[in-house]
N, C-alpha and C positions, 0 to 999 in steps of 0.2 A: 453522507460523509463516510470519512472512512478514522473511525478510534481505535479499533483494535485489530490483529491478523495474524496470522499464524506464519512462521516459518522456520521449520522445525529442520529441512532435509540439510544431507550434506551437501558442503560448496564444491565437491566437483559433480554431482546432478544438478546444481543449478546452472554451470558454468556448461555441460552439454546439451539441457536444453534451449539456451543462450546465446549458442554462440561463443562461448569462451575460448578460447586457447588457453587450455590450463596446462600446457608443456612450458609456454613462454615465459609465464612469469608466477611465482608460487602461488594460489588460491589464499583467501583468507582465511583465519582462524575466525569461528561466528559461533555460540552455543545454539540447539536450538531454543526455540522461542516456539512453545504455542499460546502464548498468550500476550506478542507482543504490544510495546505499549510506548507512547511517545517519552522521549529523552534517551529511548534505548537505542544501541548501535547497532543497525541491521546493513544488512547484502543490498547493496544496486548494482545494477549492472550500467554500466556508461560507454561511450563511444570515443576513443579520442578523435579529436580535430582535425589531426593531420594525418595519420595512418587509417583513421577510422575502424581499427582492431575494438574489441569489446573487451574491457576486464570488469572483473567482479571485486566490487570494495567495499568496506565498510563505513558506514556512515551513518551519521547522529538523526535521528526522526524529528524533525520540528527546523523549519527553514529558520537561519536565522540570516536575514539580509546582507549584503557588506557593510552598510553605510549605519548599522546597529553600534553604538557608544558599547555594549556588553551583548553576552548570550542568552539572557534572561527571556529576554520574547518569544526563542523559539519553541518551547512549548505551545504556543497560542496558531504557531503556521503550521500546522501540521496536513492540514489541509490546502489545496489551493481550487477555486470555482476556476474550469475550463472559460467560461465564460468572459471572465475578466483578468484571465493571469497574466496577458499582452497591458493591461495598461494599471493596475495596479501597483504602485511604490514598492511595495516590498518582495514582487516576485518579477516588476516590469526587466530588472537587468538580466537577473538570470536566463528569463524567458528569450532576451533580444540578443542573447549570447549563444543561444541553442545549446544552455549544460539539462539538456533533459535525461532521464534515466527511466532504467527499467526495476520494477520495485516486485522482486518473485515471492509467491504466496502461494500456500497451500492452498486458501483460503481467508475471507475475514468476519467478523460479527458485526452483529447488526440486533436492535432491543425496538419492539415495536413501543409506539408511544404510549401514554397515557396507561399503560397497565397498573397494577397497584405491585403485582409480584416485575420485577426485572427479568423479563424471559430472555436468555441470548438465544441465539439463532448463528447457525452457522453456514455461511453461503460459499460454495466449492463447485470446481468440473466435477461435472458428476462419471469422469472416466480417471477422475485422479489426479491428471495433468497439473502443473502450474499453474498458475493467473499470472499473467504480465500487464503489472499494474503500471499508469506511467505516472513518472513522476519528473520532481526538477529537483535539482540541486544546485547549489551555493558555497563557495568559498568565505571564511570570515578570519580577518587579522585580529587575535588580541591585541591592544593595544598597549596593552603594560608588558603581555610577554613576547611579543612575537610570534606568538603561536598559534599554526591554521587549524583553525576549526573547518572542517567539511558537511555540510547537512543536507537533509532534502525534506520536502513536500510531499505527497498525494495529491491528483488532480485528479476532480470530482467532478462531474456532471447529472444531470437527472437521475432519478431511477427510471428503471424500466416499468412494465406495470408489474409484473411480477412481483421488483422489492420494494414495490410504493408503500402498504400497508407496513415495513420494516424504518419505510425513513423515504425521504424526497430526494435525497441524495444519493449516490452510490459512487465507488471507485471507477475511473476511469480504467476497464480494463479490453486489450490490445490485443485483438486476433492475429495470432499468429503472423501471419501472413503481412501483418501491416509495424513489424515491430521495428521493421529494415528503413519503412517510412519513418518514425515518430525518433528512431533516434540520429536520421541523416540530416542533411545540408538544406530539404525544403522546410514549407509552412504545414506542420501537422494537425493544422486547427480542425482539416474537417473530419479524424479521427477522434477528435477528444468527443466522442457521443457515447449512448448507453451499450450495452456491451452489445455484440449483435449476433452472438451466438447464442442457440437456445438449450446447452447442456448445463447450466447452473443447478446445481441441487440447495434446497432450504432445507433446514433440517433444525429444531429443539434440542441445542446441547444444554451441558450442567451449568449451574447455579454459581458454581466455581468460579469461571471466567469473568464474573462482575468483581472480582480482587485482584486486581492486578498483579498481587505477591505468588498468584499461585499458578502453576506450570505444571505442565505433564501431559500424557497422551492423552488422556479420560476426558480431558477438557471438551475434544473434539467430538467424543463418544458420540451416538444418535441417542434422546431420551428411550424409554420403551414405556409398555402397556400405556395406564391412565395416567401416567407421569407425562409421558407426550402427548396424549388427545387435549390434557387441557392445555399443556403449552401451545398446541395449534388452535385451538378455543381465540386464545390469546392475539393470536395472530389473521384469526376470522372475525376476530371486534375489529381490529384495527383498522381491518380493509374499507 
């Protein structure tokens, strides 16, 4: 699954590795975030329908459906399984409307199970690049005010073997090259697999990252000496 991730850079580096036209229409204002966390308002990048131009927006983490009486739920969607987002209620519309999007990340965490200590881990290109995670999004009418609320999802499929011992789960993330597919007019189902490049780095960050109040660059840090042998200790039970 995907709970936490980073995204810290500015919106016009996201907007050029993108795809954005960021002359057309102003970039968002977004702080960053390296320890983003659901209910926060982070950057997707989307496709309109009719022009099929890409802009970069902001929008609320945790799906909340149309057909939802209030917003309360979407804390609980934050995720969607690749597997079932075609027929599942509460992402079936969005999915059958093609509002998918692209979800840019530095990176995100990931806490092997069963530990007694919370070791986060930080999984990234290991040449620095983005991750073009995909996601969906959702329009929702308040009903008392009129007022739209915009959200998205994360789509998840397996982990590789690599981040199995981290979680069975991992972000559906978008090799380059296929991100023209996952946000056009076809069926991008046989995209949503594990990532299929082999430059991910794992790496033992701080202790930090398990508070979601707390932010900043260190977050991201690599542990060192026996501070990181035993978090990778951690991480060689797990396997």
């Amino acid at each position: 699954m995907c709970g936490r991730f980073v995204q810290h850079g500015a919106p016009i580096a996201y907007a050029a590795q993108f795809g954005v036209d960021s002359l057309a229409e102003p970039l968002p204002n977004a702080p960053p975030r390296f320890n983003a966390a659901p209910t926060q308002d982070l950057m997707v990048v989307r496709r309109h329908p009719e022009t099929g131009a890409r802009h970069l927006s902001v929008l609320r983490w945790g799906l909340v459906p149309s057909f939802s009486k209030d917003a309360s739920g979407g804390a609980r969607l934050i995720n969607a399984r690749a597997e079932s987002v075609a027929e599942k209620p509460s992402f079936r519309a969005a999915w059958r409307a093609r509002r998918r999007c692209i979800v840019p990340a530095e990176g995100f965490y990931e806490w092997p199970p069963g530990a007694k200590v919370r070791q986060p881990f930080f999984i990234g290109r290991d040449d620095g690049r983005l991750l073009a995670l995909a996601g969906l999004w959702e329009g929702w009418k308040d009903p008392a005010t009129g007022h739209w609320l915009r959200t998205f999802s994360i789509l998840t499929c397996a982990a590789d073997p690599r981040l199995r011992p981290l979680h069975g789960r991992m972000p559906v993330i978008l090799a380059e090259e296929d991100i023209a597919a996952f946000l056009g007019e076809g069926d991008p189902r046989a995209l949503l697999r594990p990532y299929p490049g082999g430059d991910l780095a794992i790496r033992p960050v701080s202790l930090r990252v398990n508070a979601v109040r707390n932010e900043g660059a260190d977050l991201m840090a690599p542990l060192a000496g026996e501070t990181a042998a035993a978090a990778l200790r951690l991480l060689e039970g797990a396997a």
